[in-house]
C-alpha positions in Angstrom: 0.0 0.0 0.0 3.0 2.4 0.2 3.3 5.0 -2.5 -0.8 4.6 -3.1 -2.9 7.8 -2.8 -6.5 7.4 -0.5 -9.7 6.4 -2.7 -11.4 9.0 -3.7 -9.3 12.1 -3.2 -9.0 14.2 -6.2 -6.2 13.9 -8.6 -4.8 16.6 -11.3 -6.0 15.9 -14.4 -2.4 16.8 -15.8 -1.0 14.1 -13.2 -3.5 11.3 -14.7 -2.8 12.6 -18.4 1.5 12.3 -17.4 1.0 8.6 -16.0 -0.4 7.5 -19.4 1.4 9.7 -22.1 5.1 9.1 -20.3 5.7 5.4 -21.0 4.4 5.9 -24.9 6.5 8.4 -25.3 9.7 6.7 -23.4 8.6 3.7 -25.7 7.6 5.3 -29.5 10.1 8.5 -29.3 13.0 7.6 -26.3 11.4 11.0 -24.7 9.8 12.2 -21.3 7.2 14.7 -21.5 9.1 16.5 -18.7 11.5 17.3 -21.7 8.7 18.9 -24.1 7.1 20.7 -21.1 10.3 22.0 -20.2 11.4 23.2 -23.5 10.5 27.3 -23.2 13.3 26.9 -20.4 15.6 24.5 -22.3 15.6 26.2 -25.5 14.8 30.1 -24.2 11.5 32.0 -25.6 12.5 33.0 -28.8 13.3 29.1 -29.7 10.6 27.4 -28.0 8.0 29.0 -30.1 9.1 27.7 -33.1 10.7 24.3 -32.0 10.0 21.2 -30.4 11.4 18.2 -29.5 10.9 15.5 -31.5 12.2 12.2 -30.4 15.8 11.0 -28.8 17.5 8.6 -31.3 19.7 6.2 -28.7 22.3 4.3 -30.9 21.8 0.7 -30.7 24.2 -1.7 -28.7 25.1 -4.9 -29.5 26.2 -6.2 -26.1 25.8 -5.5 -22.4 29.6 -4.7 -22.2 29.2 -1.8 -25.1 30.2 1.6 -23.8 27.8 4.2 -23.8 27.3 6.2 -26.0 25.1 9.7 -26.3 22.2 10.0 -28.0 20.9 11.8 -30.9 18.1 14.6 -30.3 16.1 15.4 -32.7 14.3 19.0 -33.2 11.9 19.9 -35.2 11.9 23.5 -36.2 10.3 25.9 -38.9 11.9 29.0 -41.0 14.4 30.6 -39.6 14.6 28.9 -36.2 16.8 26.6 -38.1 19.4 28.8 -38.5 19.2 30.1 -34.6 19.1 26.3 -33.4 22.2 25.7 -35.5 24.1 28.5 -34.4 23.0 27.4 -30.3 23.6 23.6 -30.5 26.0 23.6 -27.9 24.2 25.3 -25.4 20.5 23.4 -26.1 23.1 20.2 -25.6 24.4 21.3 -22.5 20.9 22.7 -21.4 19.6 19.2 -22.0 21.8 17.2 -20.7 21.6 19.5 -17.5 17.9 19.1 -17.3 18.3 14.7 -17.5 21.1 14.8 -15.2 24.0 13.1 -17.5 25.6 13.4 -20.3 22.7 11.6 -22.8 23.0 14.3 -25.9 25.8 14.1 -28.0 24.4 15.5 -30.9 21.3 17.6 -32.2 19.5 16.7 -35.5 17.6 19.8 -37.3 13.6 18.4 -39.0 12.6 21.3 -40.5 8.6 20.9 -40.1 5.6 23.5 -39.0 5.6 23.5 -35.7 3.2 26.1 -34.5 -0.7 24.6 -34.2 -3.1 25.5 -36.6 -3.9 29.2 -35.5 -7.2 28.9 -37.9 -9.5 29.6 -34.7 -10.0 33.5 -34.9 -11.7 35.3 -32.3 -15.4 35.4 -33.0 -16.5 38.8 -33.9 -19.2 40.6 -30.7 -22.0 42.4 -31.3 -22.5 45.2 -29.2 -24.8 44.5 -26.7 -28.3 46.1 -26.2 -29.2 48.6 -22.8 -31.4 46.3 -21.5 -28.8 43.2 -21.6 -26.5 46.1 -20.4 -28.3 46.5 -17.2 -29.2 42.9 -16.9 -25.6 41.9 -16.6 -24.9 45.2 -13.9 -27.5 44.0 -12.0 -26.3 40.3 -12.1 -22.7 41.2 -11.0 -23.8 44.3 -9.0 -23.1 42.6 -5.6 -19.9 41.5 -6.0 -17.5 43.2 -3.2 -14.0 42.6 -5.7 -14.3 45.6 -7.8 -11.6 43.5 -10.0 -13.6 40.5 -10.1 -16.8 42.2 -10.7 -15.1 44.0 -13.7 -14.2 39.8 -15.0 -17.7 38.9 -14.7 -18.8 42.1 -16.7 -16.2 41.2 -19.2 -17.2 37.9 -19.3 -20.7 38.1 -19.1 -20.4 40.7 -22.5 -18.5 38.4 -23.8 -20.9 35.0 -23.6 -23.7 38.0 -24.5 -22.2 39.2 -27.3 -21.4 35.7 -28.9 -25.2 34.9 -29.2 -27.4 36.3 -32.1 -30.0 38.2 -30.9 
């Protein structure tokens, strides 16, 4: 029973989705998610926004008694990240290896890809909304005390309004 949370007691859902999506990773791409969620401090801002890790290419050994050997990382990257992940290989090696604790990346290999997610989902376009909703949503929010969080709901509230057609 050692190591087992209580029944019932609720767990992150970004803890459940870690226990499942680390050993498929580990096993299809030789990576830990920790590695892709750490990237933006791994690879700096500028980087991160335009690259991802890919996979970690181990090289195969024959026997037991092989040395080791490092590993391969491969990035994927678009444009001109390329070129700025080139020119910072060392360092993204050094940060890497820093983050796992040894000495696992010997080398980096560029995949020039899109990386970025589909950024076809616009922001849907308000109408303004009418006195009367106006007032409806002051006087819905009206006794909240936060004068910050009462100015969220109002924003809110206009904002689930103003998706609607009238």
């Amino acid at each position: 029973m050692a190591g087992r949370q209580p029944f019932g007691n609720p767990v992150p859902v970004g803890d459940l989705s870690m226990l499942i999506l680390d050993p498929v990773l580990r096993k299809r791409a030789g990576i830990s998610i920790g590695l892709v969620q750490s990237w933006e401090e791994i690879a700096g801002p500028r980087l991160a926004s335009r690259s991802r890790p890919e996979k970690i290419q181990w090289p195969r050994r024959m026997h037991e008694d092989d040395p080791f050997e490092p590993a391969v990382l491969v990035i994927a990257c678009e444009g001109m990240a390329a070129l700025h992940l080139q020119h910072e290989t060392g360092e993204i090696i050094n940060r890497v290896n820093a983050f796992l604790g040894f000495n696992a990346i010997g080398r980096i290999k560029i995949v020039q890809k899109p990386v970025t997610a589909d950024k076809g989902r616009h922001k849907p376009t308000l109408r303004p909304l009418t006195a009367a909703e106006k007032t409806k949503l002051s006087a819905t929010v009206e006794k909240v005390e936060d004068d910050a969080l009462r100015a969220s709901l109002e924003r809110l509230g206009a904002t689930l309004i103003g998706e609607r057609k009238q």
